[in-house]
Phi, psi and omega in degrees: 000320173269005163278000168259352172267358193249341156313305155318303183291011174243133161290115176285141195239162198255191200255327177281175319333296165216136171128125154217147201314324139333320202288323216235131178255133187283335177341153181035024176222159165092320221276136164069359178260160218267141186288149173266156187301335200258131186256325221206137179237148203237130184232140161283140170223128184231154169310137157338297172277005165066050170269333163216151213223169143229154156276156172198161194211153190236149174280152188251001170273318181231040179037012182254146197275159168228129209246144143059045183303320201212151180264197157187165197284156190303359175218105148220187200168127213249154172230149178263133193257054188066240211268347178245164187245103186289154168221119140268130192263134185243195174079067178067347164260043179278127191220179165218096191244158193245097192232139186298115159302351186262002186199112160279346173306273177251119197296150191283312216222115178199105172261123143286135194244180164305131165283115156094024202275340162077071190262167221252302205213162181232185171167132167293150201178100175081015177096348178208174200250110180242148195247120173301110167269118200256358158243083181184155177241044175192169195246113181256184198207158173189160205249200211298331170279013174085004196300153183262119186229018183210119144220166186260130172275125168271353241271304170321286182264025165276129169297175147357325202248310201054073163210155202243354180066057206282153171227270201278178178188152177211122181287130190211117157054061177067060158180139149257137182259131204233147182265159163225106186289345162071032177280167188253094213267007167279349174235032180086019201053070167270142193262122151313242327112212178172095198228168172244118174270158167242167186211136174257153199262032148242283194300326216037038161275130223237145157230159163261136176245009185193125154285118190241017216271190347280187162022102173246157179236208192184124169218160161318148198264210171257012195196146163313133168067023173230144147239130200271107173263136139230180209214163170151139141245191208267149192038055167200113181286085179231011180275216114215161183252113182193128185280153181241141163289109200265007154290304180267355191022089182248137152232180207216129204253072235242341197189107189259139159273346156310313190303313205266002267341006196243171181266174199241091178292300201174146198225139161220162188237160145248208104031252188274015200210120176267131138300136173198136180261159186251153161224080212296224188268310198305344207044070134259150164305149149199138139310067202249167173242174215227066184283116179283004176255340192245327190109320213275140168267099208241156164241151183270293185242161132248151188203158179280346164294132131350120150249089186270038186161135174200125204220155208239114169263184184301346152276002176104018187245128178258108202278099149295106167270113178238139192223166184308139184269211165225331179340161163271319187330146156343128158232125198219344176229076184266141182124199177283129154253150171252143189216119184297113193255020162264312201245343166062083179171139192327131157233037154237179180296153171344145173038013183252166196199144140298117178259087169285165197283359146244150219273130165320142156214350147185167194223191188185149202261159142244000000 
């Protein structure tokens, strides 16, 4: 019943409203190529004040949006789960519900989590589903009936708090690889360490495979079997970008924020090109690229907006979430940016953004 009164209370948009094939210039990109695999990009969209959420979802063919499809609590974050769309609820609501793109009505999958376990990231592995908890010290799994039939010990690099602050995670030949940021948040969020785990998905026996500190994350790489890791904490240029080989688990060193004096917010790669956002003292945003064969650096935007997400889809377009910041500056570009990661520059008109009618905060392809 209140997901159905906070539904109401959202104004519905229709997919003409906003986006249409004309909004995006295609130049150079698509042309004369083979379909891509990926249809739809699926976005958390939360209230400013995180009082409330939606899913909303964009066609990656003709940009047009469907708003406020499904509700969800006011700290969410949605991940794609092979074919299905997981939504994690945080804020005092933790959950997981698993839901059929073609359908939004009812989750397929609706778990209850530990209250207040605050979970991060899910990913199928071995037949089961496992969910990243960033106040906890262990990793549970459950199998197709929501049943809990697994979990992995954290316990080793949980701190104080007992908790090890687990977030991302990437499936590779039977096993996840998991960041765990290690704060000590009973003390001030101070960072304990950082590290990348493996954790196998039938014992569920966890090793360490990468010393990260500080607070490190992990998202996918450009190839089956890479990983993107960083690291950093906020206002202290001590982070880096660096890809990990999750066979040999090798790294590789791709971006210091020392170099740029500023922190490294967030990373995606396409072929040959890192995307990556910047944030300076001030909190303005900036949107830069990355050529990995050449070094050059190019920037696309900068803002006085929050960019709280960047994700690369199968067309080479880089999907920017941007939201109210803290700058004293103007924010004048809240919404989706499309960022060409070839020519590194905007591929909507001047000031234009996909607007759902709550401000984006993070997405994921189908």
């Amino acid at each position: 019943m209140i997901a159905l009164l906070l539904l109401a209370c959202m104004p519905m948009v229709t997919p003409d409203e906003v986006g249409s094939p004309g909004l995006v210039d295609t130049a150079g990109l698509d042309s004369g190529q083979p379909a891509y695999g990926q249809t739809v990009a699926v976005i958390s969209t939360l209230a400013d004040d995180y009082s409330v959420g939606a899913v909303a979802t964009v066609d990656l063919n003709s940009l047009a949006l469907s708003d406020t499809l499904s509700p969800t609590a006011g700290d969410a974050v949605v991940k794609t789960v092979d074919e299905r769309v997981a939504v994690l609820n945080r804020l005092n609501t933790d959950t997981l519900q698993l839901f059929e793109p073609s359908d939004w009505l009812a989750p397929v999958l609706d778990l209850a989590l530990p209250d207040l376990s605050n979970p991060q990231d899910a990913a199928w592995c071995g037949d089961r589903l496992w969910v990243s908890l960033h106040t906890a010290d262990h990793l549970p799994a459950y199998d197709r009936l929501g049943r809990r039939t697994l979990k992995a010990d954290l316990s080793e690099w949980s701190g104080t708090d007992g908790a090890a602050e687990a977030v991302g995670m990437r499936v590779h030949e039977g096993a996840l690889f998991v960041a765990l940021e290690q704060f000590a948040q009973d003390e001030g969020w101070v960072s304990e360490g950082g590290v990348v785990v493996r954790v196998d998905c039938e014992t569920a026996q966890v090793t360490q495979v990468l010393a990260a500190p500080p607070s490190p994350s992990i998202v996918a790489g450009p190839s089956e079997g890479t990983a993107l890791v960083r690291t950093g904490l906020y206002g202290e240029t001590d982070g880096v970008v660096m890809m990990l080989d999750l066979q040999t688990q090798q790294t590789e060193v791709l971006l210091m924020e020392e170099e740029l004096d500023a922190d490294i917010t967030g990373a995606a790669i396409h072929g040959d090109t890192l995307v990556y956002l910047s944030a300076d003292s001030s909190w303005n945003y900036s949107v830069h690229c990355m050529s990995l064969q050449t070094g050059e650096h190019q920037t696309a935007m900068t803002t006085a907006s929050y960019l709280s997400d960047v994700q690369v889809d199968d067309r080479g377009r880089a999907w920017i979430s941007a939201r109210a910041g803290w700058s004293g500056e103007s924010q004048t570009m809240p919404g989706l940016h499309l960022i060409d990661t070839g020519r590194c520059t905007s591929l909507l008109p001047a000031g234009e953004a996909i607007r759902p009618t709550l401000s984006p905060y993070n997405l994921s392809f189908l």
